[in-house]
C-alpha positions in Angstrom: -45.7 -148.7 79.7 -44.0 -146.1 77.7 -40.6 -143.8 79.6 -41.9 -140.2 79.9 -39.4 -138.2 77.7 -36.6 -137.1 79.7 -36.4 -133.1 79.7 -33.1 -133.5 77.8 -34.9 -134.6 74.9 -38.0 -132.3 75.1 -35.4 -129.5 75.0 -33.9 -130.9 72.2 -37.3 -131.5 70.2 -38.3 -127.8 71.2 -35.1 -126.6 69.8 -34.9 -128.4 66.3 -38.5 -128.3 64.9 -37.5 -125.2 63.4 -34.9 -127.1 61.5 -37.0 -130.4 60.9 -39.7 -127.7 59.5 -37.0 -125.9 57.4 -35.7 -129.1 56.2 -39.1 -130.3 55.4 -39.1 -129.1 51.4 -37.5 -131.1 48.6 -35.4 -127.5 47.5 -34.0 -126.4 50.9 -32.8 -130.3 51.4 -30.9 -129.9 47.7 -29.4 -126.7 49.6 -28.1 -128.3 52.3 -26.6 -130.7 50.4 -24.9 -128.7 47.8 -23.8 -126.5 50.3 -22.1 -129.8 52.2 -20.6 -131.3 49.2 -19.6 -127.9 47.4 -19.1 -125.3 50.7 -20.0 -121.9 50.5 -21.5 -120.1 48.0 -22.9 -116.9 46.3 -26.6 -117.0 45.0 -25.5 -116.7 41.4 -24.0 -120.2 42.2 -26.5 -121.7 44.1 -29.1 -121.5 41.4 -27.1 -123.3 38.6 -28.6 -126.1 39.3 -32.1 -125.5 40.3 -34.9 -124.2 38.1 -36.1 -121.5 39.9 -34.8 -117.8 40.1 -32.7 -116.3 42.5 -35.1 -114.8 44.5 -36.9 -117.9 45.6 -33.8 -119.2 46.4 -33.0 -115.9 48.7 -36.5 -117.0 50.4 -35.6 -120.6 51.0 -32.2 -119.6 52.2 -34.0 -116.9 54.8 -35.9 -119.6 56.1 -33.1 -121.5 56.8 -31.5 -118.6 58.0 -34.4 -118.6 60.5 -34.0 -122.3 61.7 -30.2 -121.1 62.3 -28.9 -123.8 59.5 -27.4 -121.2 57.3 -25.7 -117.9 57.5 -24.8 -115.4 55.2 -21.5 -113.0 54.6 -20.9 -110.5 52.3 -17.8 -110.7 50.2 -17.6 -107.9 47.7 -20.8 -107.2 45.9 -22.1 -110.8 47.0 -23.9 -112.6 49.8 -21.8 -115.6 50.4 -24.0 -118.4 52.2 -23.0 -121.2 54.2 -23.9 -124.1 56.7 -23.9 -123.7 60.7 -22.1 -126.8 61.3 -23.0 -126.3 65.4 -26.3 -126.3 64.6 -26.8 -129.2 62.2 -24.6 -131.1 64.9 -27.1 -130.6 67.3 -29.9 -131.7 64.9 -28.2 -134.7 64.6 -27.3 -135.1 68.6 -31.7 -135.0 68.9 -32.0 -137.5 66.2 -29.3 -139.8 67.8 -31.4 -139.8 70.9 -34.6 -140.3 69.4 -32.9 -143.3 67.7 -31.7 -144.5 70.9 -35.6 -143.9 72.5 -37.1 -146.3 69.5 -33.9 -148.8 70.7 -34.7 -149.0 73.8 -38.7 -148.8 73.2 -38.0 -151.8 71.0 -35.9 -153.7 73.5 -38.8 -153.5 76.1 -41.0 -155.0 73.5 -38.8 -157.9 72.4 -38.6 -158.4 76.3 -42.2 -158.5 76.9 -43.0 -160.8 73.9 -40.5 -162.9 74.5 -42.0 -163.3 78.9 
């Protein structure tokens, strides 16, 4: 019989869908990682390597804004964007435990098939 989630990890779930739902599109997953490997940047910057204009990548940014996985600063006459470290740390805190969940789901089956 399955473990009822503990309330930890409902917490956790209720707390990063916005992120899992932000991260759910092929362009705001190319974000995130240009923004890890390269660090902050302006718009103009962002977009040199995608094939879509500045404005739709303003709109994935908000949403990701939303999710709390990116804020913005203004430096001169530009928006500079950048990662929340916190929050993609936690994101990964919820995925360790739903990995440790399937473990541990997976150990009670080997234990039953093997009885």
């Amino acid at each position: 019989m399955p473990k009822p989630r503990s309330t930890k990890t409902t917490a956790a779930l209720a707390g990063s869908a916005s992120v899992f739902a932000a991260l759910g599109d092929e362009t705001r997953l190319r974000l995130v990682r240009r923004l890890c490997h390269d660090g902050p940047m302006s718009i103009a910057k962002l977009t040199t390597e995608f094939a879509i204009t500045r404005q739709a990548i303003t709109k994935h940014l908000r949403v990701m804004g939303d999710a709390g996985l990116v804020r913005s600063s203004r430096h001169g006459r530009e928006n500079v964007w950048e990662l929340e470290q916190k929050r993609l740390a936690e994101v990964h805190r919820y995925l360790q435990l739903i990995s440790k969940e399937w473990d541990d789901t997976l150990g009670r089956l080997k234990d039953f098939v093997e009885r």
